[in-house]
C-alpha positions in Angstrom: 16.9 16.1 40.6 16.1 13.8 37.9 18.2 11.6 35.9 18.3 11.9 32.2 16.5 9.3 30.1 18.7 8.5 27.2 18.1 6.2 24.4 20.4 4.5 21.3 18.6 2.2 18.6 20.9 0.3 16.9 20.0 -0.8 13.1 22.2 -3.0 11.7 23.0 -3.7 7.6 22.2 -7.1 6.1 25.3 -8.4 7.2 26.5 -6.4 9.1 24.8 -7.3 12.7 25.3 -5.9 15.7 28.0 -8.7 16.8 30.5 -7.0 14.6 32.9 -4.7 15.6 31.4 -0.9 14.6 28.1 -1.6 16.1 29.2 -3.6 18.7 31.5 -1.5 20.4 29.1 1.4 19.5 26.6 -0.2 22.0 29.4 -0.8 24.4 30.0 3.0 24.2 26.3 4.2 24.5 25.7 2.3 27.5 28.7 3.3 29.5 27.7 7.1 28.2 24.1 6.1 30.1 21.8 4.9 27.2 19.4 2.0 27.0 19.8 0.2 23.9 17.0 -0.7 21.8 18.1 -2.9 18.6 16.4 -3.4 15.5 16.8 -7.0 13.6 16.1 -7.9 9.9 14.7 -10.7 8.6 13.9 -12.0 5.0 16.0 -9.7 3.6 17.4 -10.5 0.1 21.0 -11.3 -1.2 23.6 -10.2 -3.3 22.1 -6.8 -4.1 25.5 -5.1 -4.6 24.5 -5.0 -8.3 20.9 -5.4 -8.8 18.7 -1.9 -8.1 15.3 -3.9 -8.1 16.8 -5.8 -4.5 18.0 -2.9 -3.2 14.8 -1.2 -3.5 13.2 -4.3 -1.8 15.7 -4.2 1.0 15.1 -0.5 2.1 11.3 -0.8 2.1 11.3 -4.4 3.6 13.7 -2.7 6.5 12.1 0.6 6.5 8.5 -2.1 7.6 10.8 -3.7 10.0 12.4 -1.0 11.8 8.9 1.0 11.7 7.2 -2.4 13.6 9.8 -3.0 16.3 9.8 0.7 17.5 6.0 1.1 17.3 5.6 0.5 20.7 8.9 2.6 21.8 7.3 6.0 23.6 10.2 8.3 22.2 8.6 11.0 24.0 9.6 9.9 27.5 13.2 10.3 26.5 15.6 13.2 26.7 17.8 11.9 24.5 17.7 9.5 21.4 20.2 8.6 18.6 19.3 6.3 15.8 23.2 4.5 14.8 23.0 3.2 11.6 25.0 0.5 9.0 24.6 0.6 5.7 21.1 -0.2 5.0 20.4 0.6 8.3 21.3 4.4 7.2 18.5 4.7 4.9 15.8 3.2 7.0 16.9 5.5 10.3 16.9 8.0 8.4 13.8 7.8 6.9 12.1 6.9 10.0 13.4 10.2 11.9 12.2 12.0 9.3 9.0 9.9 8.8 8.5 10.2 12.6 9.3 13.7 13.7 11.3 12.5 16.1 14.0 14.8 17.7 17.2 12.5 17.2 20.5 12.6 16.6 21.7 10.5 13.9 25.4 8.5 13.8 25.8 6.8 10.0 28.2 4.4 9.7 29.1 3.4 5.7 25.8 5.2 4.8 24.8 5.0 0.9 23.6 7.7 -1.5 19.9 7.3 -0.4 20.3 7.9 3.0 21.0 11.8 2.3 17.5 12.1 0.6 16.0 11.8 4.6 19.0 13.8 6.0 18.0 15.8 9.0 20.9 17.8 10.3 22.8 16.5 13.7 23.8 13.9 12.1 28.0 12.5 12.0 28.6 9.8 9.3 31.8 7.8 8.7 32.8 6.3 5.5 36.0 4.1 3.6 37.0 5.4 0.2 37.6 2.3 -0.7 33.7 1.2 0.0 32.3 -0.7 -2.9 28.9 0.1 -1.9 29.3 4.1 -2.4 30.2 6.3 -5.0 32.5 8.2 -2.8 32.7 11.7 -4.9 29.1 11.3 -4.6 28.6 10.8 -0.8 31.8 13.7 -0.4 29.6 15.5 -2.4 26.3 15.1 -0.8 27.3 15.4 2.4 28.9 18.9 1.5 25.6 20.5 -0.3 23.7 18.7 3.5 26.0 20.0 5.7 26.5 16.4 7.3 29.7 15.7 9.4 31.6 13.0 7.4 34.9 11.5 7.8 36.3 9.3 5.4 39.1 6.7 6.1 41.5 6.0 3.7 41.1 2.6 1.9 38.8 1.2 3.7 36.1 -0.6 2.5 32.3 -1.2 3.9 33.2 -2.3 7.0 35.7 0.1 7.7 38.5 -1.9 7.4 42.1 -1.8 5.3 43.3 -5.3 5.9 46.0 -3.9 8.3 44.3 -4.7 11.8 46.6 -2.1 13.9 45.2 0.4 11.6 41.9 -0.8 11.7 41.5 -0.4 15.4 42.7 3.2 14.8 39.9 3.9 12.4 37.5 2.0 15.0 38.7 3.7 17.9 38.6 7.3 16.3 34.8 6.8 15.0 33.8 6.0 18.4 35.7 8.7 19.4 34.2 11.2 17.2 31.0 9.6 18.4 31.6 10.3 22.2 32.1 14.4 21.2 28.9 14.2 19.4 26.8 13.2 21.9 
């Protein structure tokens, strides 16, 4: 009997590294549930681009390089399973890359923004606060509807998923992750 090979890559936002708390206890998650994780870093990427379409621009194509380079030698083929979890940014370039790639995978978008749904794929869940700065949210409601994507949306909270009311944060933490176990 052989043992499933199971993979999670893990692509962070700009600021929003894998030490934080989403993609930190994602990874904490996906490795009791049996995956090997494989996380992508970014480098050089500009700042304060909340307002300024030229840097964002810059920022997805400088990740999209980045994330294509440090998974050029991963054999995705060998695996059974593979999600790409996302942040932010990190949306757009997974998402781009599965679809780029070909590469059977199931997709878990945390905070992701309106160009992420240009690559969406199906089998994807995606998790958003209506209080996020970084999204239109009648715009992401309303693309994930016409894509068919799985989102939940927390109430105020902002691009980290957070209301300023820690209790309730953990809540909103613990239910993603929860959400992301039935998923998988």
């Amino acid at each position: 009997m052989s043992v499933s090979k199971n993979l999670a890559v893990i692509i962070p936002g700009i600021g929003y590294t894998k030490d934080k708390p989403i993609l930190y206890y994602s990874s904490k998650l996906l490795k009791e549930m049996g995956y090997e994780i494989r996380d992508v870093f970014f480098s050089g990427m500009p700042e304060n681009i909340l307002k300024d379409d030229s840097l964002k621009l810059l920022a997805v194509k400088l990740a999209y390089e980045q994330i294509t380079e440090q998974l050029s030698e991963v054999k995705f083929s060998e695996y059974d399973n593979v999600v790409f979890v996302g942040k932010s940014l990190g949306t757009i370039a997974a998402a781009k890359y599965v679809q780029d790639t070909g590469i059977n995978a199931k997709q878990i978008w945390y905070t992701p923004l309106e160009k992420t749904f240009e690559y969406y794929m199906g089998n994807t869940i995606a998790f958003i606060g209506d209080a996020d700065p970084w999204s239109d949210i009648k715009k992401i409601r309303a693309l994930a509807e016409k894509k068919g994507a799985n989102l939940t949306v927390y109430e105020a909270c902002n691009h980290s998923l957070e209301s300023g009311d820690i209790l309730r944060d953990i809540g909103t933490l613990e239910d993603s992750l929860r959400k992301m176990w039935d998923f998988l």
